[in-house]
TISE-641169 format. One record per residue (C-alpha): residue in one letter; x, y, z; residue number from 1. Coordinates in steps of 0.2 Angstrom, whole numbers, plus 5000, padded with zeros to 4 digits. Last residue first. Layout:
ATOM;A;X;Y;Z;NUM
...
***
This chain:
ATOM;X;5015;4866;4947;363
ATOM;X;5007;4857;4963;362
ATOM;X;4999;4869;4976;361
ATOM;X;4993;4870;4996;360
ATOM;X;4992;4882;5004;359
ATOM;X;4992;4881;5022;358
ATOM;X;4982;4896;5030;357
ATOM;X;4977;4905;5045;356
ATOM;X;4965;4917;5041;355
ATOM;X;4963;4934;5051;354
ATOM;X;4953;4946;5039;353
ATOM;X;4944;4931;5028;352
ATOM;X;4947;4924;5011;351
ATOM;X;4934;4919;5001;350
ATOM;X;4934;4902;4995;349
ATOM;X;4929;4898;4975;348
ATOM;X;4947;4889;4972;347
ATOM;X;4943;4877;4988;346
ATOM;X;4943;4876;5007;345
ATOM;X;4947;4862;5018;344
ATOM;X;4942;4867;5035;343
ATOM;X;4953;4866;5051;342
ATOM;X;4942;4868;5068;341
ATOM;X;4937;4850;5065;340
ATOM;X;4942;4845;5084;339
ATOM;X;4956;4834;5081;338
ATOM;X;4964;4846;5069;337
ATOM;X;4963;4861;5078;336
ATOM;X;4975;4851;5090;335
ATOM;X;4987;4847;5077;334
ATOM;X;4986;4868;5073;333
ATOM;X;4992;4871;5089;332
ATOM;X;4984;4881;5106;331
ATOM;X;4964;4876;5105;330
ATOM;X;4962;4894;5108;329
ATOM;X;4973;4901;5099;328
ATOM;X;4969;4892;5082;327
ATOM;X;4950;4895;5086;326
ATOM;X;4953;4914;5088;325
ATOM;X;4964;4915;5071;324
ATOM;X;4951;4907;5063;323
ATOM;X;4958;4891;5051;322
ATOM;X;4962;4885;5033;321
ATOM;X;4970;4873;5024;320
ATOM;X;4969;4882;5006;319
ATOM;X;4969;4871;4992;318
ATOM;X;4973;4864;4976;317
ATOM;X;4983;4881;4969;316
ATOM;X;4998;4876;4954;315
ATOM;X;4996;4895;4947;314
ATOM;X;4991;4903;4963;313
ATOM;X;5005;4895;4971;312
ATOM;X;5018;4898;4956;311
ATOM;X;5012;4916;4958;310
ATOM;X;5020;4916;4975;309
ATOM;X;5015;4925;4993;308
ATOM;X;5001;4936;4984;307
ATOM;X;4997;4920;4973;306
ATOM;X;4991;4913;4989;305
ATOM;X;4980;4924;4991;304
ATOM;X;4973;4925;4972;303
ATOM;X;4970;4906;4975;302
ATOM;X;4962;4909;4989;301
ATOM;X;4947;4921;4984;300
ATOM;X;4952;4939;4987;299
ATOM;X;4933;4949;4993;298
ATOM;X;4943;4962;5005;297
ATOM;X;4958;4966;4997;296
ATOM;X;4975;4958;5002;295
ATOM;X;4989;4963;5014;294
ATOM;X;4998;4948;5020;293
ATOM;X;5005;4944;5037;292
ATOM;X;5017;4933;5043;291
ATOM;X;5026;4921;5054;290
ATOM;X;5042;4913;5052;289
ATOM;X;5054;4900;5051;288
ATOM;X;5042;4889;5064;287
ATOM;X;5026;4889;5055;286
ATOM;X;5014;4903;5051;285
ATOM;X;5006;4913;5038;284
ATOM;X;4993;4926;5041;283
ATOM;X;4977;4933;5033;282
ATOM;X;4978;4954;5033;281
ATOM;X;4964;4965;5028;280
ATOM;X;4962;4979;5013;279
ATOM;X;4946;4989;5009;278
ATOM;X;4956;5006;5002;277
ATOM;X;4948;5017;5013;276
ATOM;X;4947;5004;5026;275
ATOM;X;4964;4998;5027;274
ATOM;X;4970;5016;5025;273
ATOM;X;4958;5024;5038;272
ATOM;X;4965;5008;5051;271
ATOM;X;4987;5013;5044;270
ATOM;X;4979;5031;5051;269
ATOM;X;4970;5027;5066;268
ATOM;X;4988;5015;5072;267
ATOM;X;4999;5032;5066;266
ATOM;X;4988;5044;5078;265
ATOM;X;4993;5032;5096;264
ATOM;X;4984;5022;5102;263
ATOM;X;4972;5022;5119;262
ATOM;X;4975;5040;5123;261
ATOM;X;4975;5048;5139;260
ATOM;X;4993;5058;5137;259
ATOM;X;4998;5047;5152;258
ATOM;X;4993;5030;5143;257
ATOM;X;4999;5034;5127;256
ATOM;X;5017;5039;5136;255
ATOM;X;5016;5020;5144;254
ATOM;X;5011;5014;5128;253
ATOM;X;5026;5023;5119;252
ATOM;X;5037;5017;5133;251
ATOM;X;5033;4999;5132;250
ATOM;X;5037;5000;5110;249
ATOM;X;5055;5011;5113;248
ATOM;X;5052;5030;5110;247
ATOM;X;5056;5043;5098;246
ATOM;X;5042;5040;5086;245
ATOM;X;5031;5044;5103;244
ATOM;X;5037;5060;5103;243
ATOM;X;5034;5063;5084;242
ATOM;X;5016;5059;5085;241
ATOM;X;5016;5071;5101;240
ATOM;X;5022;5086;5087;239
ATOM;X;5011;5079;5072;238
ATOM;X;4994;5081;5084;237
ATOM;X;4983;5066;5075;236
ATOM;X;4963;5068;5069;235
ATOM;X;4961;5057;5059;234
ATOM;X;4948;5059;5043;233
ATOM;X;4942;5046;5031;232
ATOM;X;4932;5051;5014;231
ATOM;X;4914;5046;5006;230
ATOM;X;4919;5062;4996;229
ATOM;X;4904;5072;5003;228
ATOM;X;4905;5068;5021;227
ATOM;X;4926;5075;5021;226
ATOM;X;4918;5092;5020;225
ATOM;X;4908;5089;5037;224
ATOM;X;4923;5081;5043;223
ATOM;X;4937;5095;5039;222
ATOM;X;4924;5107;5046;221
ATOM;X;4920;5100;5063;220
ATOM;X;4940;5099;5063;219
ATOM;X;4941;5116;5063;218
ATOM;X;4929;5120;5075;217
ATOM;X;4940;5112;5088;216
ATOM;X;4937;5092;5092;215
ATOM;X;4937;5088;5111;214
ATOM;X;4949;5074;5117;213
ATOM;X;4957;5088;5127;212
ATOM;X;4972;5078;5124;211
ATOM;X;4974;5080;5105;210
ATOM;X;4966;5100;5108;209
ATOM;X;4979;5103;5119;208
ATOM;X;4994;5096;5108;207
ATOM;X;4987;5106;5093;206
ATOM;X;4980;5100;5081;205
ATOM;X;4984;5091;5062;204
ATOM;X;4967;5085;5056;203
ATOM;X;4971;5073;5044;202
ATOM;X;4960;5072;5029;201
ATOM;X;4960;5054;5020;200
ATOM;X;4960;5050;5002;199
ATOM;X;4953;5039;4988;198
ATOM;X;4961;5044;4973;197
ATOM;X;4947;5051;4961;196
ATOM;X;4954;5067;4962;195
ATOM;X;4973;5062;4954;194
ATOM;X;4962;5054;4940;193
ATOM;X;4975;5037;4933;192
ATOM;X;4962;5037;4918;191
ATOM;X;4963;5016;4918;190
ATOM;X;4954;5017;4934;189
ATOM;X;4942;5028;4926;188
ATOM;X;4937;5010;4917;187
ATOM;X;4935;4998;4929;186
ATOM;X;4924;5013;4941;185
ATOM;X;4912;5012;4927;184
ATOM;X;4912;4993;4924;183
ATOM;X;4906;4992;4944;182
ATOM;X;4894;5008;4940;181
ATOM;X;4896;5024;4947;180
ATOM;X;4889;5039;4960;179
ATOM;X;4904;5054;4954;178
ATOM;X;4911;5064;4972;177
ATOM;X;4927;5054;4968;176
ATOM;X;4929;5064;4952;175
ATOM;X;4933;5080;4963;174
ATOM;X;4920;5096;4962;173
ATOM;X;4926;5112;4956;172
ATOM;X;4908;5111;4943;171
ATOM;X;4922;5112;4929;170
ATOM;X;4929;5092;4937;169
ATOM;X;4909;5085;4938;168
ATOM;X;4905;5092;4921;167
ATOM;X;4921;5082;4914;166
ATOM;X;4920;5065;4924;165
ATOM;X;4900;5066;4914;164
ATOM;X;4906;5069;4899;163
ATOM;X;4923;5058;4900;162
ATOM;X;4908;5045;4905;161
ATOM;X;4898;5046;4889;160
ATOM;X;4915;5047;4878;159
ATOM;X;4918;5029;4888;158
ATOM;X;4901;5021;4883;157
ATOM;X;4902;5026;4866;156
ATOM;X;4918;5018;4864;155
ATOM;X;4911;5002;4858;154
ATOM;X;4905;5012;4841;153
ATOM;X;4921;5010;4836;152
ATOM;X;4923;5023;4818;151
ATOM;X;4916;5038;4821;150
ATOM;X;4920;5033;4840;149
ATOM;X;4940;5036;4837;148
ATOM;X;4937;5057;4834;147
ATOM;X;4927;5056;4850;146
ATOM;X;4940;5045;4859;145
ATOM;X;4953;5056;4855;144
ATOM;X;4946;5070;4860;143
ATOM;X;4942;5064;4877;142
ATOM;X;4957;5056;4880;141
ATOM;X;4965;5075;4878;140
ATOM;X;4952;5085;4889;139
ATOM;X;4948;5071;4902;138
ATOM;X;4969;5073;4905;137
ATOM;X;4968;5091;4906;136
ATOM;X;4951;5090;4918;135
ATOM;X;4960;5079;4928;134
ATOM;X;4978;5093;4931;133
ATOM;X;4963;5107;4934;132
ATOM;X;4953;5095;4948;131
ATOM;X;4970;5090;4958;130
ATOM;X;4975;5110;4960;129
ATOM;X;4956;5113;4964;128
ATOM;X;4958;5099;4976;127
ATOM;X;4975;5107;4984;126
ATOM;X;4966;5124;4985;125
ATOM;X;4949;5117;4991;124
ATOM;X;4957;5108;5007;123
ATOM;X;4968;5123;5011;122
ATOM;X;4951;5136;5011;121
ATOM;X;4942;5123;5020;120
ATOM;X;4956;5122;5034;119
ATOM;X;4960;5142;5035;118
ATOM;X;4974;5146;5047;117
ATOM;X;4980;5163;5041;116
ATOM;X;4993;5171;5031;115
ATOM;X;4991;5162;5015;114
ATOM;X;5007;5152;5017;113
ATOM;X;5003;5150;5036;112
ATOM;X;5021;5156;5047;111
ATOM;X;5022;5144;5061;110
ATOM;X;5026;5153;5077;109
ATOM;X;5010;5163;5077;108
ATOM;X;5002;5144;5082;107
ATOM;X;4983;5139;5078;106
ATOM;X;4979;5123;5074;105
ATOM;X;4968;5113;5063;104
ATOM;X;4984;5112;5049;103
ATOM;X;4976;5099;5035;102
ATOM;X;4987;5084;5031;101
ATOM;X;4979;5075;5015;100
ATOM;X;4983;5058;5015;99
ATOM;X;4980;5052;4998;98
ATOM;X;4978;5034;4993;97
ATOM;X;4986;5023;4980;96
ATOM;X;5003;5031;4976;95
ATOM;X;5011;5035;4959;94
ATOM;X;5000;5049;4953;93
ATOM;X;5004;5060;4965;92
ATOM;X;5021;5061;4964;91
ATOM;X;5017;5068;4945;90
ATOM;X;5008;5083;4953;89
ATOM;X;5024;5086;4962;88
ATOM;X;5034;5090;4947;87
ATOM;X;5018;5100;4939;86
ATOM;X;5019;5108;4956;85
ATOM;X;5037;5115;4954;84
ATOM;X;5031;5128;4962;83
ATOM;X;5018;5133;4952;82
ATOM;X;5020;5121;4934;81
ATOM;X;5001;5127;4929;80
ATOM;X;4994;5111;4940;79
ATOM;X;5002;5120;4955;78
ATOM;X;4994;5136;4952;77
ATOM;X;4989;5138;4972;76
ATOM;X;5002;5128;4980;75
ATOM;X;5008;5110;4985;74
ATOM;X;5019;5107;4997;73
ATOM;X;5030;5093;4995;72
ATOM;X;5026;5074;4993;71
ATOM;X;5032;5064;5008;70
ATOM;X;5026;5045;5003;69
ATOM;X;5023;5034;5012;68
ATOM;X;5026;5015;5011;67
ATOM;X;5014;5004;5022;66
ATOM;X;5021;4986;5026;65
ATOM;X;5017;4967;5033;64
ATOM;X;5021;4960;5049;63
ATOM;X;5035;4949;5045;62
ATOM;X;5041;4939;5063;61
ATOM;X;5053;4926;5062;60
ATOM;X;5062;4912;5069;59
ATOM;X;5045;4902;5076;58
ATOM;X;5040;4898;5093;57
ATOM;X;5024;4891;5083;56
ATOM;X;5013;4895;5097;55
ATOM;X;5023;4911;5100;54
ATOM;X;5025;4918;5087;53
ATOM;X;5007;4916;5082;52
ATOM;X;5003;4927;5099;51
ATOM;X;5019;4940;5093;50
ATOM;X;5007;4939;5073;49
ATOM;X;4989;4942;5079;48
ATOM;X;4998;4959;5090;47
ATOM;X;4996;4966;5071;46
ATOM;X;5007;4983;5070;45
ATOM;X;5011;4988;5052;44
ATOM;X;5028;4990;5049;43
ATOM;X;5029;5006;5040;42
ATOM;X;5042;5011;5026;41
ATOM;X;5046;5028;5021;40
ATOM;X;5049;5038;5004;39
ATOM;X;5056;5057;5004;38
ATOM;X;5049;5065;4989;37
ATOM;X;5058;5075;4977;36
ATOM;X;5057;5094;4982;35
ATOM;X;5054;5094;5003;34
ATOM;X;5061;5111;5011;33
ATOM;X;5048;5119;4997;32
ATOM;X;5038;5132;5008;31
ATOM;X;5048;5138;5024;30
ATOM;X;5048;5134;5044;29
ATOM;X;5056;5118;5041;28
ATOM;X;5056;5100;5039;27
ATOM;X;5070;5089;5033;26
ATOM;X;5067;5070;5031;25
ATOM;X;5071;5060;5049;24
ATOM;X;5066;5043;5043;23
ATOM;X;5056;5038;5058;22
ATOM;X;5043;5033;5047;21
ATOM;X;5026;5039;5056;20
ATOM;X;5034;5054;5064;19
ATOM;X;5045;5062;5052;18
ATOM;X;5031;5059;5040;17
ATOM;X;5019;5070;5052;16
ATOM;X;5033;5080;5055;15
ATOM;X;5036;5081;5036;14
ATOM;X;5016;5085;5034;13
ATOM;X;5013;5097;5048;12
ATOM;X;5004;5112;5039;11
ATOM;X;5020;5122;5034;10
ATOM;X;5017;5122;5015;9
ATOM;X;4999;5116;5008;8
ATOM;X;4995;5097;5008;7
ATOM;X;5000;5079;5004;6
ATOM;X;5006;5062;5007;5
ATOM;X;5006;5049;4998;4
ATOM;X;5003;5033;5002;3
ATOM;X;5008;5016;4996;2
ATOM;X;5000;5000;5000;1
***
């Protein structure tokens, strides 16, 4: 899964980044610190795989991984080459999910690029710098597929959607707003539409306001706006974020735990990204290793196990497979066994958040 990160100059997103990544990329009090992107790997936490670990006192533990992406500011013009924006546009279009940091704070320290702090303002500026780069792209595919439907009549059905994606973008909406069919959304896929990215706000407040555990008008905003793209919103405090980055795994509870919180805000954002995106996890075990794998929700088996190997999806015969619960409760697979907790499942099965499998395969 890979994320990009976005939003205006000095709203938070390298701390956030800093934070979440560890990766120490430069942040500053000044637009552009951040020209190519900075790219981080996240484990991300499953306690399912330390409980397999142990049952199977196995080697290894491979939780499985998030890369983000630390794309720079963005900027009124942006899609008209602002700021290097057509540069950053571009970054865009290489990651699966948008995570749009929005500054909900207040602070004279931190110079605002439009001089105030303005949430709904900063949300429309990078959309509208999204929608101008689509409608550019609808522009071109449409015309070609216009002059090619005089003669292949099958593309009727696209030249009708680049009309419809077209009157949504000029209205300043996003494509993602658009109500479509399962073919539909098949087909903008192919369009690569920086608005139709599925995206989560992040409400970046201050440390008061984190702890306080009341949201301030400004997030009220973020998620009343966030309602009409179908979008996620998390609500983190960059600075504590980073805190907690600097700590080992029993003091970061421990510091949770005093700040009153119950996770910290990179666990709600890998959550918004695995629902955003409609991801889970099924887990391999043994004693070299455990793992998890990061699959859409709805993967049949073979497709899963063609996620660990495309020989195993290839040579698939079947998927031994059980509940995590039941394999912890009845303590080993052999015991599982005895008591018909294991099912034999075919081609047609539908993998589900917190399988065990064996797969099995000839090829």
């Amino acid at each position: 899964m890979k994320l990009g990160i976005v939003g205006l100059p000095n709203v938070g997103k390298s701390t956030l980044f800093n934070a979440v990544t560890k990766a120490g990329a430069e942040s500053a009090n000044y637009p552009f610190c951040t020209i190519d992107p900075n790219v981080g790997v996240v484990s991300v936490p499953d306690e399912r795989l330390d409980v397999l670990r142990e049952i199977y006192d196995s080697k290894k533990l491979v939780p499985t991984a998030i890369e983000f992406y630390d794309i720079a500011g963005l900027v009124k013009g942006a899609s008209k080459g602002e700021g290097l924006g057509n540069k950053f546009l571009s970054h865009i279009r290489e990651v699966e999910a948008i995570v749009h940091v929005v500054r909900c704070f207040e602070d004279p320290n931190v110079v605002h690029v439009d001089g105030s702090v303005g949430p709904l303002r900063d949300i429309e500026t990078i959309n509208l710098e999204l929608i101008f780069s689509d409608i550019e792209i609808i522009d071109r595919r449409l015309m070609k597929a216009k002059k090619l439907l005089k003669s292949d009549k099958s593309l009727k059905a696209e030249v009708e959607l680049l009309e419809r994606i077209k009157e949504v973008l000029e209205n300043g909406q996003s494509a993602r707003v658009l109500d479509l069919t399962d073919d539909e959304k098949e087909m903008v896929k192919g369009f690569n539409l920086l608005s139709y990215k599925p995206i989560i706000y992040v409400s970046n407040v201050s440390e008061d306001d984190l702890i306080s555990g009341e949201e301030n008008d400004m997030v009220k905003e973020v998620k009343e706006h966030a309602k009409t793209e179908d979008a996620e919103v998390v609500i983190v405090c960059a600075k504590i974020e980073e805190e907690i980055s600097q700590l080992e795994d029993d003091e970061k509870a421990e510091f949770l735990e005093e700040l009153g919180l119950s996770e910290s805000g990179l666990d709600r954002l890998i959550q918004a990204g695995y629902r955003l995106l409609g991801l889970m996890s099924f887990l391999t075990a043994g004693p070299q290793e455990v793992r998890a794998w990061t699959i859409k929700i709805g993967t049949k088996a073979p497709q899963a196990a063609g996620k660990i190997h495309t020989d195993m999806e290839r040579g698939f015969i079947r998927a031994e497979t059980i509940a995590f619960n039941d394999l912890v409760e009845t303590g080993s697979m052999a015991a599982a066994k005895e008591k018909g907790l294991v099912r034999l499942e075919g081609k047609d099965y539908v993998v589900k958040d917190g399988d065990v499998i064996i797969f099995r395969f000839n090829v």
